[in-house]
TORPA-4810 file (N, C-alpha, C, O; in nm, 3 decimals):
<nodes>
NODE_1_16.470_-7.313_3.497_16.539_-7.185_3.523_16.523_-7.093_3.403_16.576_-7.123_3.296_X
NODE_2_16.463_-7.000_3.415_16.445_-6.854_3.327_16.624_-6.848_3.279_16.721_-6.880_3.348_X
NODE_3_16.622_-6.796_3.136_16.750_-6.784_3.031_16.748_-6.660_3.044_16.855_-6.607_3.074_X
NODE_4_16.589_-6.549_3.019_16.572_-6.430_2.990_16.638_-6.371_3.096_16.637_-6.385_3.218_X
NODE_5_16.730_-6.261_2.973_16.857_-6.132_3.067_16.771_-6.032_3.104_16.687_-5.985_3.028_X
NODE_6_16.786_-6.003_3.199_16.730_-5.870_3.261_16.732_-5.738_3.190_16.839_-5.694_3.148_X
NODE_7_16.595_-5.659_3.169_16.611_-5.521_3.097_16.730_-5.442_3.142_16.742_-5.428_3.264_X
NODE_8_16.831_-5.383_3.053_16.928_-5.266_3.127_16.815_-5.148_3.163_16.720_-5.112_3.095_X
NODE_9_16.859_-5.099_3.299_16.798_-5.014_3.328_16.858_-4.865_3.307_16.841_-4.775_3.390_X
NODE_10_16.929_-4.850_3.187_16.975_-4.741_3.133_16.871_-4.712_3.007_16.853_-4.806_2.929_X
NODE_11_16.813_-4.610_2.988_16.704_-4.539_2.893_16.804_-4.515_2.764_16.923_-4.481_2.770_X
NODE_12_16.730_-4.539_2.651_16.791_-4.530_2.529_16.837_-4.349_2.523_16.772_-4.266_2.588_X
NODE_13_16.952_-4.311_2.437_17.030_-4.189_2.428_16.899_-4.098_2.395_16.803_-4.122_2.321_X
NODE_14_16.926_-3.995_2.466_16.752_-3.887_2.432_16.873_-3.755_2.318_16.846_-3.636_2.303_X
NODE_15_16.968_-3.809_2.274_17.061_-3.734_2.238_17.038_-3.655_2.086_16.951_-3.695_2.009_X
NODE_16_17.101_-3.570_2.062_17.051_-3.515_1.858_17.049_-3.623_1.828_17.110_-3.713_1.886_X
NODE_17_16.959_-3.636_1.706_16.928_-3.729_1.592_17.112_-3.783_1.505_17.147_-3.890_1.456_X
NODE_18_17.174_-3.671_1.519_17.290_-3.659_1.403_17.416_-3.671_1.501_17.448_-3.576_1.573_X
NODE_19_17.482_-3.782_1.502_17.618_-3.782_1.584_17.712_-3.823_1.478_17.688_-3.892_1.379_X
NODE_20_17.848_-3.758_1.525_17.979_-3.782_1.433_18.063_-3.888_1.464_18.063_-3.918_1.584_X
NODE_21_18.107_-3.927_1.420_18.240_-4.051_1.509_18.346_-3.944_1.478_18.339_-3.853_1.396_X
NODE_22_18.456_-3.980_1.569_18.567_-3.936_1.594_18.601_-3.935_1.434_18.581_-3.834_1.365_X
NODE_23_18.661_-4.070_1.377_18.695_-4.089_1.273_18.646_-3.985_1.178_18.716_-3.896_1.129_X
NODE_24_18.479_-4.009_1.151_18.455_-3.915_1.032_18.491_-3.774_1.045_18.522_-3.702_0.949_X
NODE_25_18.485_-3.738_1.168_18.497_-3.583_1.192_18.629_-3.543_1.124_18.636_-3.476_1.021_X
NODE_26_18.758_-3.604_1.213_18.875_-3.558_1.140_18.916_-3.619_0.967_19.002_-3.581_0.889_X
NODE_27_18.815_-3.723_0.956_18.840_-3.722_0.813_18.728_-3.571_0.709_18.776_-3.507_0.616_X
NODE_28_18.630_-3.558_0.746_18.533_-3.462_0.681_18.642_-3.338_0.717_18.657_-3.256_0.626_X
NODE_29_18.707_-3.320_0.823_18.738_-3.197_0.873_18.862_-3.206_0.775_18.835_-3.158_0.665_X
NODE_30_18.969_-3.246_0.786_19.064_-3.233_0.662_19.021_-3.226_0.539_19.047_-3.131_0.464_X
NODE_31_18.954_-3.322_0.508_18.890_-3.262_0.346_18.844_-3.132_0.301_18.860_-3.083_0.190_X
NODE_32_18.778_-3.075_0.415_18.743_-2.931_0.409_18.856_-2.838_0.429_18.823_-2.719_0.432_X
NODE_33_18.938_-2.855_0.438_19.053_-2.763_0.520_19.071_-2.675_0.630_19.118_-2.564_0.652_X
NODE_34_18.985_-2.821_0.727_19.011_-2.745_0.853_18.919_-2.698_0.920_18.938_-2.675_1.040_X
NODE_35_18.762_-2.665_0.841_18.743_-2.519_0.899_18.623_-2.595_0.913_18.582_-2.653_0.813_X
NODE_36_18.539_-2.608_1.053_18.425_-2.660_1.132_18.371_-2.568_1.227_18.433_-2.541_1.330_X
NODE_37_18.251_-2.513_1.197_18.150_-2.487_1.277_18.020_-2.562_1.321_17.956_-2.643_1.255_X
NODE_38_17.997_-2.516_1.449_17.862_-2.616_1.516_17.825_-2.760_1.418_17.722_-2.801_1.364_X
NODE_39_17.951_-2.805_1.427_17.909_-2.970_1.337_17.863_-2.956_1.194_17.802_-3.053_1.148_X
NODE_40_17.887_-2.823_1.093_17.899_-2.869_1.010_18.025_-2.807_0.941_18.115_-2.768_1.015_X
NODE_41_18.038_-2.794_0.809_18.110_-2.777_0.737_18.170_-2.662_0.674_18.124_-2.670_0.560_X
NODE_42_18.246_-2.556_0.676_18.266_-2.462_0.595_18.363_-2.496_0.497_18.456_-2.575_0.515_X
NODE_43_18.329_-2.413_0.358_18.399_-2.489_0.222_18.560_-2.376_0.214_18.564_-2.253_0.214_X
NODE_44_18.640_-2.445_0.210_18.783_-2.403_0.186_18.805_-2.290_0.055_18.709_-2.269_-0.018_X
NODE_45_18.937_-2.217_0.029_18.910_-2.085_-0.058_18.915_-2.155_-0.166_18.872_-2.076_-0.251_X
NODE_46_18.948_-2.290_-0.238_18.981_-2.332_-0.350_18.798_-2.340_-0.387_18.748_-2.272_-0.477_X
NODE_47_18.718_-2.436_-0.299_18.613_-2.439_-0.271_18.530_-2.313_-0.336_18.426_-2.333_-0.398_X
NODE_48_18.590_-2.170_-0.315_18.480_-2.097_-0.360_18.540_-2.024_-0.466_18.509_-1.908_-0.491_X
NODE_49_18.616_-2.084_-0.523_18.693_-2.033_-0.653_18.755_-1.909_-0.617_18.765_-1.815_-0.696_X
NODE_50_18.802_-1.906_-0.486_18.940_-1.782_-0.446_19.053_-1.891_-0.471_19.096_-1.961_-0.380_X
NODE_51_19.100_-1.900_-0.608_19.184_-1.944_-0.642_19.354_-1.923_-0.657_19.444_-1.997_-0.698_X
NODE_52_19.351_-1.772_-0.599_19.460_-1.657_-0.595_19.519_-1.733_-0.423_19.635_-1.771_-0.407_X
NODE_53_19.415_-1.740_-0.317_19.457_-1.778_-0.193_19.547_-1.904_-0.217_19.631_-1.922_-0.129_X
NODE_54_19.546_-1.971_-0.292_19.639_-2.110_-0.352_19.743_-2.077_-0.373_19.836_-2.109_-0.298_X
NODE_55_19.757_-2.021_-0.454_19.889_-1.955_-0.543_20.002_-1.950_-0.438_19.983_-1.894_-0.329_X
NODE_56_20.133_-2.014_-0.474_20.232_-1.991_-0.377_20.325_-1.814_-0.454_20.324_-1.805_-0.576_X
NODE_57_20.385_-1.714_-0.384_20.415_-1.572_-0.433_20.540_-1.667_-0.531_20.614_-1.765_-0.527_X
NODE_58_20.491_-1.541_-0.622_20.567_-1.543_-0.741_20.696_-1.424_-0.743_20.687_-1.327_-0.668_X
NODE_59_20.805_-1.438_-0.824_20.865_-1.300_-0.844_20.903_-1.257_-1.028_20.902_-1.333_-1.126_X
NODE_60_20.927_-1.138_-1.022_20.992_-1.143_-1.178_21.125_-1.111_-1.141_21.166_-1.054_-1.040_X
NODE_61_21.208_-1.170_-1.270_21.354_-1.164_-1.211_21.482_-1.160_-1.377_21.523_-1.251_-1.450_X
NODE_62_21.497_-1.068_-1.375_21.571_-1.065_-1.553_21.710_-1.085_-1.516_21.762_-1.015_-1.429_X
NODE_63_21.767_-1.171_-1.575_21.892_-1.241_-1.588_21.984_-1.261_-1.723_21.931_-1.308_-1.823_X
NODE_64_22.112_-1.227_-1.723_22.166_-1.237_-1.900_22.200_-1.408_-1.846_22.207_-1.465_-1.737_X
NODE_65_22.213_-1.442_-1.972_22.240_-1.618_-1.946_22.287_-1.630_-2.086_22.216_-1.649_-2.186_X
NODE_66_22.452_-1.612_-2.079_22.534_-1.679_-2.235_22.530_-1.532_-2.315_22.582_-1.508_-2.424_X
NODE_67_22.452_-1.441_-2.228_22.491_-1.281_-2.328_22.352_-1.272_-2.355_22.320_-1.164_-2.404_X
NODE_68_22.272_-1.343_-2.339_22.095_-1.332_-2.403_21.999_-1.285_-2.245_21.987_-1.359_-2.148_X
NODE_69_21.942_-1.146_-2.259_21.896_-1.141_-2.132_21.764_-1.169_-2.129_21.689_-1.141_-2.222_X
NODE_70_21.717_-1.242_-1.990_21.574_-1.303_-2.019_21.465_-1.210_-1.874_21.519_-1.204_-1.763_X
NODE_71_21.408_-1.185_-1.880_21.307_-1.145_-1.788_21.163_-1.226_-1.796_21.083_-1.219_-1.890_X
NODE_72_21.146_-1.311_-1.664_21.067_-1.403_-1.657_21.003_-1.407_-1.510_21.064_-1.384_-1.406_X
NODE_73_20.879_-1.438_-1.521_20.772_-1.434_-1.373_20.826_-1.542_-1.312_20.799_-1.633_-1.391_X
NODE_74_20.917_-1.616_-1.174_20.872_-1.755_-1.150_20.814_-1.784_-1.024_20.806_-1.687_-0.949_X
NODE_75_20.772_-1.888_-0.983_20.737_-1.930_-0.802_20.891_-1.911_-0.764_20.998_-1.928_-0.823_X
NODE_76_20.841_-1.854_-0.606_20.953_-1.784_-0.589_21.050_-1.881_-0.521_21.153_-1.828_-0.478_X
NODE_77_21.037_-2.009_-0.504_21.099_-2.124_-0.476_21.155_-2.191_-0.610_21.209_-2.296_-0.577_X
NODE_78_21.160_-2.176_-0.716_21.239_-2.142_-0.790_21.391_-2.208_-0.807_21.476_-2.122_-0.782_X
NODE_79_21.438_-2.314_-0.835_21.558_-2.269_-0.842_21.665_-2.260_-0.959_21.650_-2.343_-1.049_X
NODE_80_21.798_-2.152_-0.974_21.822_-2.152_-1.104_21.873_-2.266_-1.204_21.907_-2.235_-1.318_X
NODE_81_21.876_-2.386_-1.164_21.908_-2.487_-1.238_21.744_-2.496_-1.279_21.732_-2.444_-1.389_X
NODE_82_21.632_-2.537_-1.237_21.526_-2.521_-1.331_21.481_-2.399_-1.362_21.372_-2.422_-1.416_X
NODE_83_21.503_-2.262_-1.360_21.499_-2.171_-1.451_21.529_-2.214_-1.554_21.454_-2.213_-1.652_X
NODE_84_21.687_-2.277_-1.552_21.757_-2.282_-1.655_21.690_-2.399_-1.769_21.675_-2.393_-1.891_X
NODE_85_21.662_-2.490_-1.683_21.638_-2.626_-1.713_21.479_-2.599_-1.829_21.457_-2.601_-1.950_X
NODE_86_21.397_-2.573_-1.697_21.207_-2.549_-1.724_21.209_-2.472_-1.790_21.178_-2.519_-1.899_X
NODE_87_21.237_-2.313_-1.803_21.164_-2.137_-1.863_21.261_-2.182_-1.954_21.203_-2.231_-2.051_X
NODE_88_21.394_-2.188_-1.968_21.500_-2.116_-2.065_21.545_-2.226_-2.190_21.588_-2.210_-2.304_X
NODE_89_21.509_-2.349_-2.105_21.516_-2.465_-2.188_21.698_-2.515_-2.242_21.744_-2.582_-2.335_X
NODE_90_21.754_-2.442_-2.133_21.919_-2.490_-2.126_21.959_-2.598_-2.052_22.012_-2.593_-1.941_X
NODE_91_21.932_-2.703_-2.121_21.951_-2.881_-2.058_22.056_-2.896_-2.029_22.059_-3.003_-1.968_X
NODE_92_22.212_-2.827_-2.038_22.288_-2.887_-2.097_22.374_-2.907_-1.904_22.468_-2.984_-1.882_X
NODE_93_22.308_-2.813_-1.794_22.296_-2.822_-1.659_22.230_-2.948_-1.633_22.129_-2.965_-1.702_X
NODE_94_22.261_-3.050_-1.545_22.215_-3.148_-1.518_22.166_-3.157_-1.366_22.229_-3.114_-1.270_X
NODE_95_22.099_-3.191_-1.365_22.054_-3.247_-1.224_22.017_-3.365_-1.174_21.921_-3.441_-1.183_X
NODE_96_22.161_-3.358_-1.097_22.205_-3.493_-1.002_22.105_-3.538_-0.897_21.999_-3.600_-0.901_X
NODE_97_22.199_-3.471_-0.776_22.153_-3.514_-0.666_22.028_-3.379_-0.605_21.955_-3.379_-0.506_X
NODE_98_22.043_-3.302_-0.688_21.937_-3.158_-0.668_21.933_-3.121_-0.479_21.844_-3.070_-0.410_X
NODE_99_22.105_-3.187_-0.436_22.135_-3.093_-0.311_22.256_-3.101_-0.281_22.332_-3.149_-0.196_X
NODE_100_22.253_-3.009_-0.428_22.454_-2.968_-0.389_22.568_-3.060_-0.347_22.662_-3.035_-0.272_X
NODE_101_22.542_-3.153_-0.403_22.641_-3.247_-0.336_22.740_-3.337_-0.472_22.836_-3.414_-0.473_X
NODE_102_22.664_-3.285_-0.558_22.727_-3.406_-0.656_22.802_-3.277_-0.772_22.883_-3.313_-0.857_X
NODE_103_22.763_-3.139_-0.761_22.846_-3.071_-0.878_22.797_-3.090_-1.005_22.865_-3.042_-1.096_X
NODE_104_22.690_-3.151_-1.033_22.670_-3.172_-1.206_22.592_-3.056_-1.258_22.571_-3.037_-1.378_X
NODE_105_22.557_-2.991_-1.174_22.475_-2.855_-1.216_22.560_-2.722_-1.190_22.523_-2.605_-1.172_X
NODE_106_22.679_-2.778_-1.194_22.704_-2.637_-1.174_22.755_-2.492_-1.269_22.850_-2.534_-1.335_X
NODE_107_22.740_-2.387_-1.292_22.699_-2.277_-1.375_22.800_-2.177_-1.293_22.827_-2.169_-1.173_X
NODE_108_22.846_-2.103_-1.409_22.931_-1.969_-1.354_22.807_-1.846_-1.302_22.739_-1.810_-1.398_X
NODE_109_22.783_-1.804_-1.218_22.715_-1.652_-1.193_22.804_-1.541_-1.182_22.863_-1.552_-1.075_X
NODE_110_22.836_-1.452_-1.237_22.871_-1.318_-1.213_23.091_-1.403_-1.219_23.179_-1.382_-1.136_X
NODE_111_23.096_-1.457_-1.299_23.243_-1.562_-1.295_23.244_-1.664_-1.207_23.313_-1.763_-1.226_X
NODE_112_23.167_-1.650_-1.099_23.187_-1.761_-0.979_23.098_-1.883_-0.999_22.985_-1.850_-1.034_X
NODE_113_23.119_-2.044_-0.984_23.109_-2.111_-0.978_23.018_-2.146_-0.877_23.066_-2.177_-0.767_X
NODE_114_22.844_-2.148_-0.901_22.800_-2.242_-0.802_22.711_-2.298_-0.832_22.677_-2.288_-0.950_X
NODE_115_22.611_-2.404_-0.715_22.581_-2.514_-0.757_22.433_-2.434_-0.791_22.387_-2.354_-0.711_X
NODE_116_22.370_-2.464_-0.910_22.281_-2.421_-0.957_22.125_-2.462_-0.887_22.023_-2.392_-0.885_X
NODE_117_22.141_-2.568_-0.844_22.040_-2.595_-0.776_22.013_-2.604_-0.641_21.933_-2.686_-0.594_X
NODE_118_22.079_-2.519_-0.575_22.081_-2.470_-0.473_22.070_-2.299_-0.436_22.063_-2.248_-0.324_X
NODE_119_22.073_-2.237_-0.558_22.050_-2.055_-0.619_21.964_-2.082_-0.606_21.944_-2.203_-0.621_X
NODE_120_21.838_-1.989_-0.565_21.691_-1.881_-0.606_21.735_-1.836_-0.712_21.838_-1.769_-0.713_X
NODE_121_21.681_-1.857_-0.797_21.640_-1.745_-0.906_21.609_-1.641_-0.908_21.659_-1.584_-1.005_X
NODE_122_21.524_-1.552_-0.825_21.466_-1.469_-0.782_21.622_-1.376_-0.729_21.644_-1.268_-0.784_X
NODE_123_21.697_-1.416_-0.650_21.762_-1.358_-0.608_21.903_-1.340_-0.729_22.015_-1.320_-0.681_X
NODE_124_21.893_-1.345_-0.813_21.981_-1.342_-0.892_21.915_-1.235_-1.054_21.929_-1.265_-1.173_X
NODE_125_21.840_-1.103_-0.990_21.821_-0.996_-1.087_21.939_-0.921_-1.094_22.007_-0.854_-1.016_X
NODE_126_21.942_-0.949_-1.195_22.069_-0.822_-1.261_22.169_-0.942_-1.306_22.216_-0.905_-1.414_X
NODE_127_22.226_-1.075_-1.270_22.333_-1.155_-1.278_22.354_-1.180_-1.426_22.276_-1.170_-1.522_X
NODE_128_22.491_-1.219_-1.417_22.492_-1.284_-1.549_22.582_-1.417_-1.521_22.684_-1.449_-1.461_X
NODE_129_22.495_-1.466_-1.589_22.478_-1.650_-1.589_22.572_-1.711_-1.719_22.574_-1.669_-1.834_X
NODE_130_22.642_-1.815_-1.664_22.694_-1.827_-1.771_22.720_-2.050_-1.749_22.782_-2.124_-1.673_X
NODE_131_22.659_-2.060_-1.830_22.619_-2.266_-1.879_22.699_-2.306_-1.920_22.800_-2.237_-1.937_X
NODE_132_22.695_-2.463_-1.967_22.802_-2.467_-2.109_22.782_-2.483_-2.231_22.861_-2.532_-2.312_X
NODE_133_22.656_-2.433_-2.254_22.586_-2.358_-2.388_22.699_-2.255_-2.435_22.748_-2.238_-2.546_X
NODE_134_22.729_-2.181_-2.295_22.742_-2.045_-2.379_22.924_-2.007_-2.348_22.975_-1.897_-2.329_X
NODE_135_23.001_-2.170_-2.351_23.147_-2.145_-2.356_23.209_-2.139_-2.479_23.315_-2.089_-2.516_X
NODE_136_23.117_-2.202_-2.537_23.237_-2.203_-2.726_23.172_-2.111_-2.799_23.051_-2.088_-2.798_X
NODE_137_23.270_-2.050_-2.875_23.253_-1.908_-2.953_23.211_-1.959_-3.110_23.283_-1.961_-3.210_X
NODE_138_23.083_-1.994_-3.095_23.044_-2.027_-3.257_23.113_-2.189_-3.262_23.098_-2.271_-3.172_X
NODE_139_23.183_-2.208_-3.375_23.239_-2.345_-3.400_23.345_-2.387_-3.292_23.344_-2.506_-3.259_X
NODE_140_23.447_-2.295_-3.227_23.547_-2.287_-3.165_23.503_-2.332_-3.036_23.426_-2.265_-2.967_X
NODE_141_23.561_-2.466_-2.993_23.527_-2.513_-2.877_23.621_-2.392_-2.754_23.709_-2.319_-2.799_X
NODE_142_23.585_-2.389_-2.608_23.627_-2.370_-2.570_23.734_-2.427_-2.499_23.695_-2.532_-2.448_X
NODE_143_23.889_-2.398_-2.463_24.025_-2.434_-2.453_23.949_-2.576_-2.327_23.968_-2.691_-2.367_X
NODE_144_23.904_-2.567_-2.248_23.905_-2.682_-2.151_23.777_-2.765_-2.187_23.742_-2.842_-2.098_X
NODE_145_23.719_-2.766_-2.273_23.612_-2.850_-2.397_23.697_-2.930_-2.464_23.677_-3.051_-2.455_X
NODE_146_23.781_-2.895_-2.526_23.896_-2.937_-2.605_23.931_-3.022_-2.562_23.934_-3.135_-2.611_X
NODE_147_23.983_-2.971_-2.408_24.125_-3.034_-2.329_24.053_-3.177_-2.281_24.120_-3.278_-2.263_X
NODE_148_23.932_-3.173_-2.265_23.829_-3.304_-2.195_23.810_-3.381_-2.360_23.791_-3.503_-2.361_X
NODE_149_23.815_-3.329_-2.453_23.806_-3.422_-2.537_23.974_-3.516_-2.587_23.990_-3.637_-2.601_X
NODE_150_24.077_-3.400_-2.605_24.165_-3.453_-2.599_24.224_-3.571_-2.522_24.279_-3.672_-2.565_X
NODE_151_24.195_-3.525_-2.378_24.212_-3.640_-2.278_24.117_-3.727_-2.230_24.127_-3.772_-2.115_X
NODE_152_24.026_-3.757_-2.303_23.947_-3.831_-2.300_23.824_-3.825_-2.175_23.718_-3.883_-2.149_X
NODE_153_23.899_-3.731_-2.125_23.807_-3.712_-1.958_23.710_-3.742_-1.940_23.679_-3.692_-1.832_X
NODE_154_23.601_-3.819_-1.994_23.460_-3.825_-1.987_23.447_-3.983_-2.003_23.534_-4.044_-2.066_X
NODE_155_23.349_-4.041_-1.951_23.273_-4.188_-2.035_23.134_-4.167_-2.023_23.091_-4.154_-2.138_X
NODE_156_23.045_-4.156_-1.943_22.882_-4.164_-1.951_22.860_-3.986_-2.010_22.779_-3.952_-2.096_X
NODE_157_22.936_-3.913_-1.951_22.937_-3.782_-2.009_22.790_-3.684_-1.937_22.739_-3.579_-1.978_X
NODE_158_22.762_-3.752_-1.845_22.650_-3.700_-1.725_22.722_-3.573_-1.658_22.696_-3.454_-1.674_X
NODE_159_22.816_-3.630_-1.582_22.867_-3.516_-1.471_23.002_-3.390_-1.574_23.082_-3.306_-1.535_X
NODE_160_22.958_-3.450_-1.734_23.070_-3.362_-1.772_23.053_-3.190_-1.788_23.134_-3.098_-1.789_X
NODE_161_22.916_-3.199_-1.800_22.891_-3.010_-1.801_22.928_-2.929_-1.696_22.976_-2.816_-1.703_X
NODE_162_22.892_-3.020_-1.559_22.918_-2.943_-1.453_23.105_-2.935_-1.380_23.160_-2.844_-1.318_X
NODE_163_23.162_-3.080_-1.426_23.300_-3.069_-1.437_23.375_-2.976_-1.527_23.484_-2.924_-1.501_X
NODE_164_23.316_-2.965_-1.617_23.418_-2.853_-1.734_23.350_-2.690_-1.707_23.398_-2.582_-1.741_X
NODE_165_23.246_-2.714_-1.648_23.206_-2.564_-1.576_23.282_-2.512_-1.413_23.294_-2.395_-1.377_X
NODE_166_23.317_-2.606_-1.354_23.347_-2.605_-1.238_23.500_-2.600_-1.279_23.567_-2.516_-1.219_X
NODE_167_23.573_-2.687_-1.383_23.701_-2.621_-1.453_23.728_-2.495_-1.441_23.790_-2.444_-1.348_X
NODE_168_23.677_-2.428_-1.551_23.681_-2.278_-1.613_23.716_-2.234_-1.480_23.828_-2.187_-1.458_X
NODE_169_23.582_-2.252_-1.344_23.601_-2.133_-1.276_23.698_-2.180_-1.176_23.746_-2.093_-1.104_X
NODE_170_23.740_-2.315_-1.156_23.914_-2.335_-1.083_24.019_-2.300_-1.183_24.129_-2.332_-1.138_X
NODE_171_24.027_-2.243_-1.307_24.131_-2.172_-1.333_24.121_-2.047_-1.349_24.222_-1.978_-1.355_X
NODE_172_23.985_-1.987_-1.360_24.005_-1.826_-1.332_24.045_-1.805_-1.175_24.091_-1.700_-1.131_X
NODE_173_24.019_-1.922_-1.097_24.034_-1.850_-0.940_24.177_-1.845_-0.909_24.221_-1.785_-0.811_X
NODE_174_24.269_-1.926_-1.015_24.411_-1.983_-1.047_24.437_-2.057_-0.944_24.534_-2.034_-0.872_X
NODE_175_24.352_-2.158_-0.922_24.367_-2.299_-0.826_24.430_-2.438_-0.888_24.406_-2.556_-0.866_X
NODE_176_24.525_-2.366_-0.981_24.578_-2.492_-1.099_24.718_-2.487_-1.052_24.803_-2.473_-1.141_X
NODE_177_24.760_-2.496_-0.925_24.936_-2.473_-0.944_24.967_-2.594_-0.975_25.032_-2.601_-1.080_X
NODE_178_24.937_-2.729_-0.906_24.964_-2.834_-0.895_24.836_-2.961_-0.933_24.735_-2.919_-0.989_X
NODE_179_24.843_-3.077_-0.908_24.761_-3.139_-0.968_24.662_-3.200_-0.854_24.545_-3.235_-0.871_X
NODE_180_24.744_-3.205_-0.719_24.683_-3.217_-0.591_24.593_-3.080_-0.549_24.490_-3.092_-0.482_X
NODE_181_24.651_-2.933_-0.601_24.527_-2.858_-0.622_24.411_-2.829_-0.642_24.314_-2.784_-0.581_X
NODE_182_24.462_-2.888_-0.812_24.317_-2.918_-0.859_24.220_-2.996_-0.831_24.105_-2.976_-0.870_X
NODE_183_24.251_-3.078_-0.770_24.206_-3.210_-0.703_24.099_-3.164_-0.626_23.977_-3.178_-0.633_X
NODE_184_24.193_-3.091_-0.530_24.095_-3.057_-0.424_24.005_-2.920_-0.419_23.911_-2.891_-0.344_X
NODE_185_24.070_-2.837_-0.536_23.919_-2.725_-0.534_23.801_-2.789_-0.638_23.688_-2.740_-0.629_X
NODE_186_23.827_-2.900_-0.741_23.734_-2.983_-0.808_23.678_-3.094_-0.704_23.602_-3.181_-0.746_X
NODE_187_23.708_-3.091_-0.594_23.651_-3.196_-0.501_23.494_-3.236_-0.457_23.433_-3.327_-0.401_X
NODE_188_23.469_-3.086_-0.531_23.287_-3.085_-0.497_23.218_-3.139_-0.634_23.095_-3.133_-0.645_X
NODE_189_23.303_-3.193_-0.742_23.242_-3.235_-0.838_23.271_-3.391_-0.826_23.384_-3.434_-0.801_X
NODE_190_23.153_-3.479_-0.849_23.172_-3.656_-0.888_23.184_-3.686_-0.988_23.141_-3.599_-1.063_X
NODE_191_23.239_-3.802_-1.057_23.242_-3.873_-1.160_23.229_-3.989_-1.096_23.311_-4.036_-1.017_X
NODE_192_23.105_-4.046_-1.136_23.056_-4.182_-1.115_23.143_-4.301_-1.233_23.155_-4.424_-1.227_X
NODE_193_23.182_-4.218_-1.316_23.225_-4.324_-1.405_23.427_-4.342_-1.315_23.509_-4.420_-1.362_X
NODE_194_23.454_-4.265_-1.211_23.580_-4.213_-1.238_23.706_-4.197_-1.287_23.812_-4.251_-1.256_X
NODE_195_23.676_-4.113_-1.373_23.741_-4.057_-1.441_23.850_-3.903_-1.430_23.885_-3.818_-1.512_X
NODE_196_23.879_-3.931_-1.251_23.919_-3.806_-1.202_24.067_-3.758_-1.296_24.087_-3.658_-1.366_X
NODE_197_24.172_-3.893_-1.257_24.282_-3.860_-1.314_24.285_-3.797_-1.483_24.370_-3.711_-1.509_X
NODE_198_24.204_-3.837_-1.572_24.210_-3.762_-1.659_24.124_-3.614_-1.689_24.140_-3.544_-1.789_X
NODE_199_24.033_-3.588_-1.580_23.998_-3.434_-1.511_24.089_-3.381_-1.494_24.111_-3.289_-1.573_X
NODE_200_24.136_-3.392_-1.444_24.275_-3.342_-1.349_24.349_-3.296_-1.437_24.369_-3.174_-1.439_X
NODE_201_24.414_-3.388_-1.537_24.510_-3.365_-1.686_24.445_-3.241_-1.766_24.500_-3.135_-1.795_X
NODE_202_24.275_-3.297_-1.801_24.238_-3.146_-1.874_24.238_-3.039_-1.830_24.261_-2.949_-1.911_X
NODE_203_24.212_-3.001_-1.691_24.212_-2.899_-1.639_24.391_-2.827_-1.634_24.431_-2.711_-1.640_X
NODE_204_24.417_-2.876_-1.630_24.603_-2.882_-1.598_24.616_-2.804_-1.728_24.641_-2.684_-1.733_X
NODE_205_24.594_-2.900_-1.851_24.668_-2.906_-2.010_24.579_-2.723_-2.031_24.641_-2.621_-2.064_X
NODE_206_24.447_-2.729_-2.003_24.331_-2.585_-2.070_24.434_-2.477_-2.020_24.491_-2.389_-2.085_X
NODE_207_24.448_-2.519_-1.825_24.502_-2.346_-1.753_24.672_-2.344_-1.826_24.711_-2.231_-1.856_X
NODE_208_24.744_-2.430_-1.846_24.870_-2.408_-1.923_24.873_-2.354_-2.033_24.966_-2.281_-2.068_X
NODE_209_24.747_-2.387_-2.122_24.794_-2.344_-2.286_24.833_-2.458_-2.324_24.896_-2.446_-2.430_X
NODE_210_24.826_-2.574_-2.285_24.865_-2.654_-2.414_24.766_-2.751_-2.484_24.800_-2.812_-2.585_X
</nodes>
């Protein structure tokens, strides 16, 4: 009995010389960015040194920060805790959770209290910014600096810039009647170490005067 398989009677592909696989195509095609004509390749703007088409828009945006006014170019995504942090080189803003949730960045704008890393920069021309660089007057700590050292309010001393900033502006808003007050307009700030009850005391002892 004959083993030999019968010729297929299908004629070899009379097709172009040059075929793509699926695979390579969408891999060649992303590398290029996208852009395919009649099977081959067109080179992307980075590709032809239009290096401007990259660029995400920038803005300029002048801001006082502690009484020092700064005028600076940034990406316009930007935000003012790394203004502060990156261009201005004011560390003393921390960044936590970098979405508003933990309070350690937070900075007075225009007196009001908010979370710094959640501001544009950009949108804050003309403001005045105020850290906790720029609360003590020369040697003279400021009254609720004091009051956190007095009462010990701190242990890792991470979330303390944005707690004694977020202070100041719960007693200018005069949210200090009581201690369950304070509690709860400081509620957007954490202490991982917690250390609320003696927060609570400094903020109390600074808005009293004592």
């Amino acid at each position: 009995m004959s083993t030999e398989l019968p010729e297929s009677p299908v004629s070899p592909s009379t097709g172009p010389p040059f075929t793509t696989s699926r695979r390579t195509f969408i891999a060649t095609t992303t590398l290029a960015g996208g852009a395919v004509v009649a099977g081959g390749l067109l080179a992307g703007p980075d590709a032809l040194g239009d290096e401007s088409a990259a660029q995400p828009p920038h803005g300029r945006v002048s801001v006082t920060v502690n009484g020092v006014r700064h005028t600076v170019t940034v990406d316009n995504r930007t935000s003012l805790l790394d203004l502060l942090r990156e261009h201005l080189d004011l560390t003393g803003s921390k960044k936590g959770c970098n979405a508003g949730a933990c309070g350690a960045c937070t900075v007075l704008v225009d007196g009001r209290r908010v979370n710094s890393c959640l501001t544009l920069a950009v949108r804050l021309d003309g403001a005045q910014v105020t850290t906790i660089e720029g609360l003590a007057d020369g040697e003279d700590l400021h009254a609720l600096q004091q009051a956190f050292i007095d009462q010990d309010a701190f242990q890792c001393g991470f979330c303390t810039p944005g707690q004694i900033m977020s202070g100041v502006g719960c007693i200018k808003e005069g949210h200090t009647g009581s201690a369950d007050e304070i509690r709860e307009w400081m509620s957007g700030n954490i202490c991982r170490c917690g250390c609320y009850t003696r927060i609570v005391r400094a903020v109390d002892h600074a808005a009293r005067g004592k």
